[in-house]
N, C-alpha and C positions, 0 to 999 in steps of 0.2 A: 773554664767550665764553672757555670754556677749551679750549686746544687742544694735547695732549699727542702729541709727533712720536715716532712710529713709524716709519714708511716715508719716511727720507730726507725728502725735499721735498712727497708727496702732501697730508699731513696738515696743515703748514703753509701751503703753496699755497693747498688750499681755503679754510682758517679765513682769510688773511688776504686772499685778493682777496672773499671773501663779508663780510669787516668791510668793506673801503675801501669796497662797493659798500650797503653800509647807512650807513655816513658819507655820502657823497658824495649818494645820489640821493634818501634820503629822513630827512637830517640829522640819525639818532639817533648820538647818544652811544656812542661803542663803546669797550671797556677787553676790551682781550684779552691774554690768559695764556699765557704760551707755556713750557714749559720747557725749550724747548733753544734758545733764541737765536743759537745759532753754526750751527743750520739755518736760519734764520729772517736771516740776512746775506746767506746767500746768494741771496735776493729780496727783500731790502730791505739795498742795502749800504753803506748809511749807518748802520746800525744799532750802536748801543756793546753787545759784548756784554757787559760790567763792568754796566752801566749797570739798577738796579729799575725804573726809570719813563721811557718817552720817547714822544715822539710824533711821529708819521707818518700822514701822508696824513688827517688827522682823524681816524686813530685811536690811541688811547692805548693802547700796548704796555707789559705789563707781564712781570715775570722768574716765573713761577709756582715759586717756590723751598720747599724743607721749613725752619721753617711757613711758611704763607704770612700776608706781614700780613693783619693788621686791619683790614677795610674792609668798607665797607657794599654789600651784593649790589646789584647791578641791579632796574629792575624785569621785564627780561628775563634770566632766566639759560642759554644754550645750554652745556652739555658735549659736545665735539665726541668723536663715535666712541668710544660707551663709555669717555671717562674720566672718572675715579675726583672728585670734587669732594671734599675735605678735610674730615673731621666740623666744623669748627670755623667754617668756611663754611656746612655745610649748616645747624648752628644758628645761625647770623647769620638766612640766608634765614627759619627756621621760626618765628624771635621777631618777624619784620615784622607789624604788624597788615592787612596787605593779603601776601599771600605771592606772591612772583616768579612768574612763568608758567618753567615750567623744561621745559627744551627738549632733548630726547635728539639731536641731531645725528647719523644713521646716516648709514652707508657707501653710496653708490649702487645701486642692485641692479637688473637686470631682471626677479628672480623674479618669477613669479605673486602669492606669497605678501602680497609689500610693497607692494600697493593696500590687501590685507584689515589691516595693521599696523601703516598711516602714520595717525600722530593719536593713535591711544589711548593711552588713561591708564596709569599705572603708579606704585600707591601706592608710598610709601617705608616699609619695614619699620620703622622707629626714629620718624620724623621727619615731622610732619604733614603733609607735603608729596606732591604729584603730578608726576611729568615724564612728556611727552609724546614722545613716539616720532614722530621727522620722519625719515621716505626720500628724498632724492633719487633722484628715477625717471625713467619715460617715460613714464605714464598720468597721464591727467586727477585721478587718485586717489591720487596721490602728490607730490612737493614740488619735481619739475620741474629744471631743469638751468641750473646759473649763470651767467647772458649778461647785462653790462652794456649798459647802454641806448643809449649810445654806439658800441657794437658792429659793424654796422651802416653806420656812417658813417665810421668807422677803416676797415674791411676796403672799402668803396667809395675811399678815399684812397688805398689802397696803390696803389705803385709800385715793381713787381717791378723791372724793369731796376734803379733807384735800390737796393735793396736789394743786388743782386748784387755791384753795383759797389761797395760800400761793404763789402764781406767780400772785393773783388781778384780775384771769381770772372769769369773771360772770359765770350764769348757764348755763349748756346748751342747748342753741336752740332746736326746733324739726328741725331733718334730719342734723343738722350740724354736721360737719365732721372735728376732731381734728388732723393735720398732724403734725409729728417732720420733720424735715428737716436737715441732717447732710449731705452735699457734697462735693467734688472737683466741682470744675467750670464746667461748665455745660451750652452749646450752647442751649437745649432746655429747660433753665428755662423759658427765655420767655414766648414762648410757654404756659407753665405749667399755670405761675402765670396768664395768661390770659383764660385760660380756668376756674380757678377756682374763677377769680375775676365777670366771666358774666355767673357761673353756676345758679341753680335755689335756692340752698340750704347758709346757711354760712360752708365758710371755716377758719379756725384756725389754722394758720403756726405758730408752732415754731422751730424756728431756734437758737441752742447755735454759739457763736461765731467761726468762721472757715473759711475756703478758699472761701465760696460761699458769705460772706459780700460785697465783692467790687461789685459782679454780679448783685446781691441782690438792693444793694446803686442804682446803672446805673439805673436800670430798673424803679425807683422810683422816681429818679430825685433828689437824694439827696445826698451832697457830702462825707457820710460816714455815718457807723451806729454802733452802740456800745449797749451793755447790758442794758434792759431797754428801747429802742428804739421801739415804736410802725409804725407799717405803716398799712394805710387803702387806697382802694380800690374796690369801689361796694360791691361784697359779701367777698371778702378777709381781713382778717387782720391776719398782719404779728407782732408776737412778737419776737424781740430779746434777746437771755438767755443768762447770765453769761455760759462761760464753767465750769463744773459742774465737780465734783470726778466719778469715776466709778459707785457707790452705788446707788446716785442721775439721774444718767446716767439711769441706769435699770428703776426708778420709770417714768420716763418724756416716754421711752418706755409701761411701762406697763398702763399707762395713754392715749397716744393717739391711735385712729385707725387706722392710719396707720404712718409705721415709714421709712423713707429715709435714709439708713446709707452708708457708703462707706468702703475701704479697708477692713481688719481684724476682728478687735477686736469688730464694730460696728454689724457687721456683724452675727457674732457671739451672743450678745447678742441679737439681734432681732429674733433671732431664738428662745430662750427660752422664750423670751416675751409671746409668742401665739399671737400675732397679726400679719396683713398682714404688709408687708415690700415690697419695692423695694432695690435691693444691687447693688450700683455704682462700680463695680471694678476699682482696678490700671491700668492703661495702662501700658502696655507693648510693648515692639517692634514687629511688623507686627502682629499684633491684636490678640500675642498670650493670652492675657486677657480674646478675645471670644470667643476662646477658653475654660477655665475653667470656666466663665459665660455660656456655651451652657449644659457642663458637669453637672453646678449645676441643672441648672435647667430640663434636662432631670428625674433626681432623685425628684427633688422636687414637678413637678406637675404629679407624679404618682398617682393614683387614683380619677386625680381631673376630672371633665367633659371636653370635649374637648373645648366647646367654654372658659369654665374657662380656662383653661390650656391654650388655643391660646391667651385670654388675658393678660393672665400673662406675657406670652411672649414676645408678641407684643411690650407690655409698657419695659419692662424691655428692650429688645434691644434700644428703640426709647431711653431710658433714657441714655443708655451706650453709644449709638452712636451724642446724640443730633440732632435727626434729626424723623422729625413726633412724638414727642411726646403728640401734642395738637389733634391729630387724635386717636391716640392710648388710650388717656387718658376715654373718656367717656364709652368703654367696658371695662375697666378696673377699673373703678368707679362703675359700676353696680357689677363688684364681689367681692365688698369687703364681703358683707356676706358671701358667701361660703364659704372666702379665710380666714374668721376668725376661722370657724369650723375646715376647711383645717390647719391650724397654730398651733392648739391647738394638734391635732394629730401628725401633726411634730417635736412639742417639745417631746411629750411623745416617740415617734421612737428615736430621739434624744439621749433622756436618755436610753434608754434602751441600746445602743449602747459605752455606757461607759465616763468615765470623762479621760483627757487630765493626770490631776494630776496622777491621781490614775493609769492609764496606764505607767508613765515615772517613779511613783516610782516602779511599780513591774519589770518590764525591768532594770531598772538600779540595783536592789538586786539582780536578779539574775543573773549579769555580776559581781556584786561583791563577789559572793558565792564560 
């Protein structure tokens, strides 16, 4: 698996909790490429970033460096998210007298489009070879969404009180409201943090460490913030969290009421949480982003009431767009009830619509059959 980081943590995220979860539950062989390993610490922080070769969790990580060695392809090859495989590799793959099953790794998408797109073939202009286009989606017709099998049995073990208490957080209030915070920068946090610093109720930000610290720091008046850092304000307090492993990741979701995540992989787990979310997407050029933000959420607030469903909306663009989010916020603050019922029913759709793993190892055997 080659997995070239673009977005911070998304990119890496995915590729390596979808390795551990092909090591671990159905004991293939995984060698995965990363090139930026100093992303890749920071969910796996054991990790040498000096280091060509090492291994974790049964997977073998490797430093995807220019060139890259010499070594014999898999007989599965995935390039994650449109990246580029190295000529020198792809003629390794082409001289095999059995040719690797090669695997397009795309981005998530609600479109329409990416039922009619998930699978097919796609010669290589140069190189005798075919890669196939895998979606991760929500239709039966697409490659379905990453939930370890274990999953399930974790999130029945949690113990919220135990959780709290072990981040120093007291009990909690009547009507207080526990928010995670994971973003890209973000024009309407002001906005945000003022609305929930003069609401009626307490509010409970926590934020792991990431791209919205600097924002975060400005708006408090303090000239940086780091793990461990509290900030107060009327009804608000803001905790800052160690960035955390994936696992701990799930628990700090299944703990608050509502959870702010951005790109990918965060995205993804907020959905199996059951709890309400807001999801920041990637920008993209000429806003094709609101694109598949309009897609998700067309499917998502199916069956919800219309004013829920209008709230939902409302905030989620104000939040994508940074702009009216402090207007948006207080009808979108009265649904979180609903939106919890609503959440708990989207995971179980969710599931029932298939695992990411489980769908790329049946496709890849029967290309190797």
């Amino acid at each position: 698996m080659f997995c070239p980081v673009v977005d911070n943590f998304g990119d890496i995220g995915v590729c390596w909790r979808l390795s551990r979860q092909l090591a671990a539950e159905y004991q293939i062989a995984v060698r995965l490429w990363v090139d930026d390993l100093k992303a890749a610490r920071r969910l796996i922080p054991l990790l040498d970033v000096g280091a060509a070769c090492q291994q974790f969790d049964g997977v073998e990580i490797r430093h995807w460096s220019v060139p890259l060695p010499v070594i014999d392809p898999g007989q599965v090859v995935i390039s994650a998210f449109a990246g580029s495989l190295p000529d020198a590799f792809l003629q390794a793959m082409a001289c095999r007298d059995r040719k690797p099953v090669w695997i397009n790794l795309e981005y998530l998408s609600a479109e329409d489009w990416v039922g009619d797109c998930h699978g097919l073939p796609s010669p290589h202009p140069r190189f005798p070879l075919t890669q196939f286009f895998f979606f991760p989606g929500l239709g039966a017709n697409s490659g379905g969404f990453i939930r370890e099998s274990d999953y399930a049995a974790r999130r029945a073990a949690f113990v919220p009180d135990a959780f709290w208490a072990a981040l120093d957080i007291p009990e909690r209030r009547p009507d207080e409201l526990r928010i995670s915070l994971f973003s890209y920068e973000n024009k309407g946090l002001s906005e945000l943090l003022r609305e929930w610093a003069t609401g009626d109720s307490r509010v409970t930000c926590l934020v792991p460490e990431g791209r919205i610290l600097p924002e975060l720091a400005a708006e408090f008046g303090v000239s940086g913030l780091r793990a461990g850092d509290r900030l107060l304000r009327d009804q608000l307090v803001v905790r800052i969290l160690p960035f955390v492993e994936q696992c701990r990741y799930d628990e700090l979701l299944w703990a608050c009421d509502l959870n702010f995540v951005r790109g990918e992989d965060s995205f993804v787990r907020a959905q199996w949480a059951e709890a309400p979310f807001v999801w920041q997407i990637y920008v993209q050029k000429e806003d094709a982003h609101l694109e598949k933000l309009q897609a998700f959420l067309v499917r998502y607030r199916e069956g919800l009431e219309p004013v829920i469903a209008r709230a939902v909306a409302d905030f989620w663009l104000a939040w994508n767009c940074g702009e009216g989010v402090g207007t948006a916020w207080p009808a979108f603050r009265a649904a979180l009830p609903a939106l919890r019922g609503h959440a708990a029913a989207w995971a179980v759709r969710l599931q029932d619509g298939g695992d990411l793993a489980a769908r790329l190892v049946q496709f890849c055997k029967l290309k190797l059959e």
